[in-house]
VEXDRENFI-578334 format. One record per atom (N, C-alpha, C, O, CB): z, x, y. Coordinates in steps of 0.05 Angstrom, whole numbers, plus 32768, in hexadecimal, padded with zeros to 4 digits. Glycine has a CB too. Layout:
BEGIN
ZXY;...
This chain:
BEGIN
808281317FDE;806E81227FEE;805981177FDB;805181247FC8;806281338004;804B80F67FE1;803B80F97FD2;801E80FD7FD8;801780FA7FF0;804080E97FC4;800D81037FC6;7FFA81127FC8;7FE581027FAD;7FE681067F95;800781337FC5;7FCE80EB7FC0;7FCA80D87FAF;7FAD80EE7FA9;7F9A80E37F9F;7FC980B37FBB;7FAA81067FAF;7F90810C7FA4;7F9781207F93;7F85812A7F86;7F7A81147FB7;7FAB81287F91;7FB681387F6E;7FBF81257F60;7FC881297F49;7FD281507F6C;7FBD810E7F6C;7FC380F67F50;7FA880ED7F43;7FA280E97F2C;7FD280D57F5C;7F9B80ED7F5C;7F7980E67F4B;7F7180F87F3F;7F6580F17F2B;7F5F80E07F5B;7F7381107F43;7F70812A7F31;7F81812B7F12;7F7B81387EFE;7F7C81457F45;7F95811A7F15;7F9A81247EF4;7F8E81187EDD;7F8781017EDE;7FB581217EEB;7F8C81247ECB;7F7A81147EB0;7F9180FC7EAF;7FA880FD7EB7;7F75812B7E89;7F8280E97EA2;7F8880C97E9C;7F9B80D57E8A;7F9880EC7E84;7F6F80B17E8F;7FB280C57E7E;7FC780CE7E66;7FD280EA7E68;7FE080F27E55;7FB980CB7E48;7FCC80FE7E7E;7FDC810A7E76;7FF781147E83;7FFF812B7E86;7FCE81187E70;800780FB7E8A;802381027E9A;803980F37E86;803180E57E73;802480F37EBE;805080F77E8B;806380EB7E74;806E80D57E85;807180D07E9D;807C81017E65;807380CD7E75;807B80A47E87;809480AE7E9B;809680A27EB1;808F807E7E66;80A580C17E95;80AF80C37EAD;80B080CF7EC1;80C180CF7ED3;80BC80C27EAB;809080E37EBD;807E80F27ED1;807980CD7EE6;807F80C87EFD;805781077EBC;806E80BE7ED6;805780A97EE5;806780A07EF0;8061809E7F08;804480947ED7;808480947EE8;809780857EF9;809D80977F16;80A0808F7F2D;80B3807F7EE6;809E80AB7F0D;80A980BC7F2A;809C80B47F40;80A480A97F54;80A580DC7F2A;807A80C27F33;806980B77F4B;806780A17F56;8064809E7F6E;805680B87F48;8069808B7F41;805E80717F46;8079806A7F62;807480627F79;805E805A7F23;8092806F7F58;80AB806F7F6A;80A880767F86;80B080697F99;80BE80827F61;809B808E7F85;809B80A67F9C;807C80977FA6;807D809B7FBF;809A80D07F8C;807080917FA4;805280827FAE;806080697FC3;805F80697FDC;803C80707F8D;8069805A7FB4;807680437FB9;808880497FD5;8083803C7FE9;8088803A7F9E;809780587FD6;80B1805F7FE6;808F806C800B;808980668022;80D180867FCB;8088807F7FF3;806E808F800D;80618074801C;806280728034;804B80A47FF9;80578064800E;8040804F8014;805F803C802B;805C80388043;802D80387FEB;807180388020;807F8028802D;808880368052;807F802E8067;809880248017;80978046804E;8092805D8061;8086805A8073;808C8051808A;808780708059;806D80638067;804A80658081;804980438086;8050803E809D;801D8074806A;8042802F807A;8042801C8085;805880168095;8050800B80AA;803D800D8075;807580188093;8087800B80B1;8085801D80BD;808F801A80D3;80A7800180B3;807E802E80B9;8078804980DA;805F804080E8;806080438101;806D807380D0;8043803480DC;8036803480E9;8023801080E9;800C800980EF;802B804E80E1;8038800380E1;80347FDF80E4;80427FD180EE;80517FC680DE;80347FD080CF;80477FC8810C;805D7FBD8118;80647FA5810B;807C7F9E810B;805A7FB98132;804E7F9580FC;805D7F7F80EF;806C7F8580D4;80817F7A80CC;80497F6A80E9;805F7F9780C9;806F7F9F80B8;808D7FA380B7;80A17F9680B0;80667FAF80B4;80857FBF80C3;809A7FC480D6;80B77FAE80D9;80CE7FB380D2;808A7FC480F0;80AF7F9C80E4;80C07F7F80F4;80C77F7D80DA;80DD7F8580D5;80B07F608106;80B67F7380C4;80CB7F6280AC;80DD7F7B809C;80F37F768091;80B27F4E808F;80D57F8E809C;80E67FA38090;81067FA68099;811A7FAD808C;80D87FBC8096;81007F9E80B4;81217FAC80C5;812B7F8A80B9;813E7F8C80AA;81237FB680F9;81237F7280BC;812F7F5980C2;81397F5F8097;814C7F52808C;81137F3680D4;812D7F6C808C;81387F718081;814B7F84806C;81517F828054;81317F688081;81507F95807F;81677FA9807E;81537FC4807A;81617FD8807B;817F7FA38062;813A7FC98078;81357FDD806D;81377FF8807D;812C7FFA8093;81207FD88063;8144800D8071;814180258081;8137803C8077;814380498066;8156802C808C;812080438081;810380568079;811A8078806B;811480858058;80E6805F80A5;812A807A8077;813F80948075;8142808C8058;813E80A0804B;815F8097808B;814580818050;815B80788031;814480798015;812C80728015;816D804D8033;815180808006;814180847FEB;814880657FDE;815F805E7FDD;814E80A37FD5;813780587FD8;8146803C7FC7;813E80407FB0;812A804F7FAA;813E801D7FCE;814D80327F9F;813E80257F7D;812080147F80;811980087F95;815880087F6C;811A80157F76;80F880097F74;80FA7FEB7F7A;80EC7FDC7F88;80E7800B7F51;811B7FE67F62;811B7FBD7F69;811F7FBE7F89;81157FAC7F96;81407FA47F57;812D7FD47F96;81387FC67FA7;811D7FD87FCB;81247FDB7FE2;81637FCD7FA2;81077FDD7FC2;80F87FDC7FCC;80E47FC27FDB;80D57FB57FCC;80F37FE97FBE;80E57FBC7FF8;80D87FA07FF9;80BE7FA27FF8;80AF7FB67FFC;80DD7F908010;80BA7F8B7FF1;809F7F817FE3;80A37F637FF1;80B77F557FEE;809F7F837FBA;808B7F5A8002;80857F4A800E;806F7F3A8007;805A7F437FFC;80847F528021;80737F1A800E;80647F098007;80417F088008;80357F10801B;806F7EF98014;80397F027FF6;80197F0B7FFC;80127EF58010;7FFC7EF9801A;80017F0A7FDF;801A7EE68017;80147ED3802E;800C7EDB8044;7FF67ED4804D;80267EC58035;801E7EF08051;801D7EFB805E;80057F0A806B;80057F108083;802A7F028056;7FF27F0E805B;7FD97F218060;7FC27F01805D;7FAB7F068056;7FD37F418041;7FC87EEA8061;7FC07ED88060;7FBB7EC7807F;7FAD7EB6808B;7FCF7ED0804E;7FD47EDB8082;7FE07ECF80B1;7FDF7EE180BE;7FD97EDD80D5;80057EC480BF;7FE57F0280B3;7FE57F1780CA;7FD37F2780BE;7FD17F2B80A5;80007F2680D2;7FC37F3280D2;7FB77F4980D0;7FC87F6A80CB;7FD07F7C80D9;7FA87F4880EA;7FC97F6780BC;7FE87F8580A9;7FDA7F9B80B2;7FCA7F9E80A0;7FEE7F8B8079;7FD67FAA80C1;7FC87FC680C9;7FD87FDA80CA;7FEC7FDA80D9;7FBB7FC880E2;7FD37FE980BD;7FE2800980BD;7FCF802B80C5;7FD1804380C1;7FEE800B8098;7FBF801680D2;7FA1802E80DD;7F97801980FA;7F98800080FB;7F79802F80BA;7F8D802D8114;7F888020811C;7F65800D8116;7F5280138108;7F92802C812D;7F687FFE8125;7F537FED8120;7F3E7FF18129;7F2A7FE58121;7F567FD88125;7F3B80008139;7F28801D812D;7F1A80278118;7F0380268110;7F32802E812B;7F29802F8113;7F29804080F6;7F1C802C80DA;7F11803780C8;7F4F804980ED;7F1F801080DC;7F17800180C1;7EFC7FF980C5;7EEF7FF480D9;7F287FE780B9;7EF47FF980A4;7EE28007809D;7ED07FEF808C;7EB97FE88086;7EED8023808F;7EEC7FE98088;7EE07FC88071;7EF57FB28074;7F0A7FB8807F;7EDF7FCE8045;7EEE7F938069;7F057F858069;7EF87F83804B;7EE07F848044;7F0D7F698081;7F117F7F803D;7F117F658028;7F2B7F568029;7F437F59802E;7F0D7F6F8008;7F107F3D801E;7F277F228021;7F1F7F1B7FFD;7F0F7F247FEC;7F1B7F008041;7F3A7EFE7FFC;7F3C7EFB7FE1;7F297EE47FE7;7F1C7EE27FFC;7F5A7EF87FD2;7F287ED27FD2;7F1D7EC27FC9;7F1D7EA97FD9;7F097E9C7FE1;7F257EC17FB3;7F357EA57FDE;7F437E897FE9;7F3E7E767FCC;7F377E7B7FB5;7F317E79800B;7F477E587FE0;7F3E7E467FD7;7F367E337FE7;7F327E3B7FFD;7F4B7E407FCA;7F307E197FE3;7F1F7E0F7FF0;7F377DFF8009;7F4A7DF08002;7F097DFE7FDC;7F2F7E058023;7F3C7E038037;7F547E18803C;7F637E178050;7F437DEC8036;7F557E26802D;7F747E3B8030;7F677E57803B;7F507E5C8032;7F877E43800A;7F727E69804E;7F6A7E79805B;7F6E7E918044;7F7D7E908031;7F777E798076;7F5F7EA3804B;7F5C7EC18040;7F717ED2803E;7F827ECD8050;7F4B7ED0804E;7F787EE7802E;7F7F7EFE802D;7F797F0E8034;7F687F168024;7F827F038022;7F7C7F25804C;7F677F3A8053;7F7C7F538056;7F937F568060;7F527F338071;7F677F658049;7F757F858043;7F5E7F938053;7F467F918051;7F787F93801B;7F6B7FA18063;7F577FAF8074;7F577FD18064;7F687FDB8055;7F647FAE809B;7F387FDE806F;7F3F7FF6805F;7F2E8010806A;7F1580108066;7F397FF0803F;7F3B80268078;7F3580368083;7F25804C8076;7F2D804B805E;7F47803B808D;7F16805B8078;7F07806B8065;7F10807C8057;7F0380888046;7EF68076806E;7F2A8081805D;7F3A80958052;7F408090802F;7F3D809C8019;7F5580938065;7F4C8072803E;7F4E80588026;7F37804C8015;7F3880427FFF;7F58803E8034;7F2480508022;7F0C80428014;7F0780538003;7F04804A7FEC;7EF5803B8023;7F0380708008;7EFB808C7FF6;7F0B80847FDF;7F0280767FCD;7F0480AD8004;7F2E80917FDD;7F3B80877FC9;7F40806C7FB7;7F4B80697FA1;7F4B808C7FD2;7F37805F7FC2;7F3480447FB0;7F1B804B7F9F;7F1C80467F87;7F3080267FC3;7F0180587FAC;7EF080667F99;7EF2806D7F85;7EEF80667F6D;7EEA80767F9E;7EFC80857F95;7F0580A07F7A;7F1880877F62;7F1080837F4B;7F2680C67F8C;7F2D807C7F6C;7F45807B7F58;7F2D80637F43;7F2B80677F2B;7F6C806C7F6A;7F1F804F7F50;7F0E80487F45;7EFA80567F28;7EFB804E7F11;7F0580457F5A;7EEB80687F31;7ED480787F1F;7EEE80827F0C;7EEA80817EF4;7EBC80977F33;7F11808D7F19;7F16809C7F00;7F1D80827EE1;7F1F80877EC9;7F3580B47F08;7F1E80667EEF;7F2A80547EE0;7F18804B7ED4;7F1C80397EC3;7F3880417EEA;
């Protein structure tokens, strides 16, 4: 399971590259997971394209979706409730935003992982 606050706990440099891949793997697969369990849009593009939460994949063959996307739908994996902050990107001039919503849970850890970097 992963466990992103014994990751912020370890000293910087000291895991072996194929300690970091594991995690980085096993993060990836967790984060993917919790988001189609708890984002119906998500959710939607995952099945339209084959994905099934049961199965261990290779990393290439992990989806990874268009950043556009968070440009047209509101991506929530907390209820809306729960958020705490938006950030949006930059844009450009006439082009709509990017927005990452972020629950306090999330906001804390972006902290921490922050101060340790």
């Amino acid at each position: 399971m992963f466990d992103l606050d014994s990751i912020i706990d370890t000293p910087p440099f000291s895991l072996a590259k194929q300690k970091k891949n594991w995690l980085y793997v096993n993060a990836l697969h967790e984060l993917t997971k919790h988001h189609y369990a708890n984002c119906t849009q998500y959710r939607k593009i995952l099945d339209v394209l084959g994905f099934d939460p049961k199965v261990t994949y290779n990393i290439e063959d992990l989806p990874f979706i268009p950043v556009r996307l968070f440009k047209d739908y509101d991506l929530l994996s907390v209820e809306k409730s729960e958020i705490i902050k938006m950030m949006t990107s930059s844009g450009t001039t006439g082009q709509s935003v990017s927005k990452i919503f972020l629950d306090r849970k999330t906001a804390t850890h972006q902290t921490r992982v922050l101060g340790k970097i």
